[in-house]
N, C-alpha and C positions, 0 to 999 in steps of 0.2 A: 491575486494576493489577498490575506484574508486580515480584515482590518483588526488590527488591537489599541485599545487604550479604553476611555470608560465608554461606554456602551446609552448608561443615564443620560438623559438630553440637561436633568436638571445640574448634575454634576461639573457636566460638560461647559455650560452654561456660564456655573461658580467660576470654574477655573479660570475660565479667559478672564470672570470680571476680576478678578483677583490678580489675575495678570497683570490686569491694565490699569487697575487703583494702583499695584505698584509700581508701576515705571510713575505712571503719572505724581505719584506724592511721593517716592522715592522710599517706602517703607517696606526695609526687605520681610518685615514680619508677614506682609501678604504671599508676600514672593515664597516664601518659604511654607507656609500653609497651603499653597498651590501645588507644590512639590509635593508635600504626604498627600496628596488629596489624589494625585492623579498615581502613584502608588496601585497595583492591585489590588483586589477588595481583600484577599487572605494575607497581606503584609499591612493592610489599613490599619489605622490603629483603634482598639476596643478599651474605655475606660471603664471601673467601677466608679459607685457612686462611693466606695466606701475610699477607695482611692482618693478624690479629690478631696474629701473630707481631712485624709490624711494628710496630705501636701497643697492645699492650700490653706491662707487665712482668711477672717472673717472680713466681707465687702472685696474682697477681689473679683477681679474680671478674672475669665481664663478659657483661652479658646480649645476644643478637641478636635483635630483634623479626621476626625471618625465618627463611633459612637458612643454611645456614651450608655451602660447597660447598670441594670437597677441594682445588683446586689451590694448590698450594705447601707448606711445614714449616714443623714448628714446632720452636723450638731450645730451648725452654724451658718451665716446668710453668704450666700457666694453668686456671683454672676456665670451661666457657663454656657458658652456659645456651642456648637456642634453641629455637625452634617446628620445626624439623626439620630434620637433619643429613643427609649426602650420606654414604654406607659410606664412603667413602675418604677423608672429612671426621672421621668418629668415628677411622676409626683413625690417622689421624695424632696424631690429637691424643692418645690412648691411648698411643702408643705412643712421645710424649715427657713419659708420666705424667700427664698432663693426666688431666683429667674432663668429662665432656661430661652435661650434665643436660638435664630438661626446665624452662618456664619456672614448671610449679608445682612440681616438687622446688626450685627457688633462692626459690621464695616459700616454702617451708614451712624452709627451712633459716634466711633470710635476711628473716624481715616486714618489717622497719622499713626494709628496701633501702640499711644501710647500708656502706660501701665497695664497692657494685658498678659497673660502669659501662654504659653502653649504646655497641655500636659498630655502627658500618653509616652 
């Protein structure tokens, strides 16, 4: 029989921790980012940068259960977590202060997941 799910060791890897920060802290926000994550790669989800700019505020956290791809700015400081960034995606975002993480740096900073958001 011919195995399906993610293929990534490092992906692989997320989900279960993600699994298990939420049973353990009881934060369905992990549980639920575990779910889009293990999603196929062409229903994953693909952000702009000019998107987040749009729907988020200034100093939010806000995680993407995908990637996160350059086209457009950003005019204000946002935190944004992500399973992987496009170069011209980090550096916009860098270069309006922002912070661009991964989505086990925002779980070790952030367990109980709270005031983050998820967008995509």
């Amino acid at each position: 029989m011919k195995r399906t799910g993610a293929s990534n060791e490092n992906l692989v890897q997320l989900i279960q921790e993600l699994r298990k920060h939420a049973a353990l802290s009881k934060a369905g926000l992990w549980s639920r980012i575990a779910d889009d994550l293990c999603k196929p790669t062409r229903v994953r989800r693909a952000v702009n940068v000019s998107n987040l700019n749009r729907f988020t505020a200034a100093n939010e956290i806000v995680v993407v259960p995908g990637k996160v791809l350059g086209s457009g700015a950003v005019d204000h400081v946002v935190t944004v977590a992500a399973f992987a960034f496009s170069d011209g995606a980090r550096q916009r975002i860098t270069d309006a202060k922002g912070k661009t993480l991964t989505i086990q740096e925002l779980l070790k900073l952030h367990p109980q997941g709270k005031n983050v958001r998820i967008i995509g």
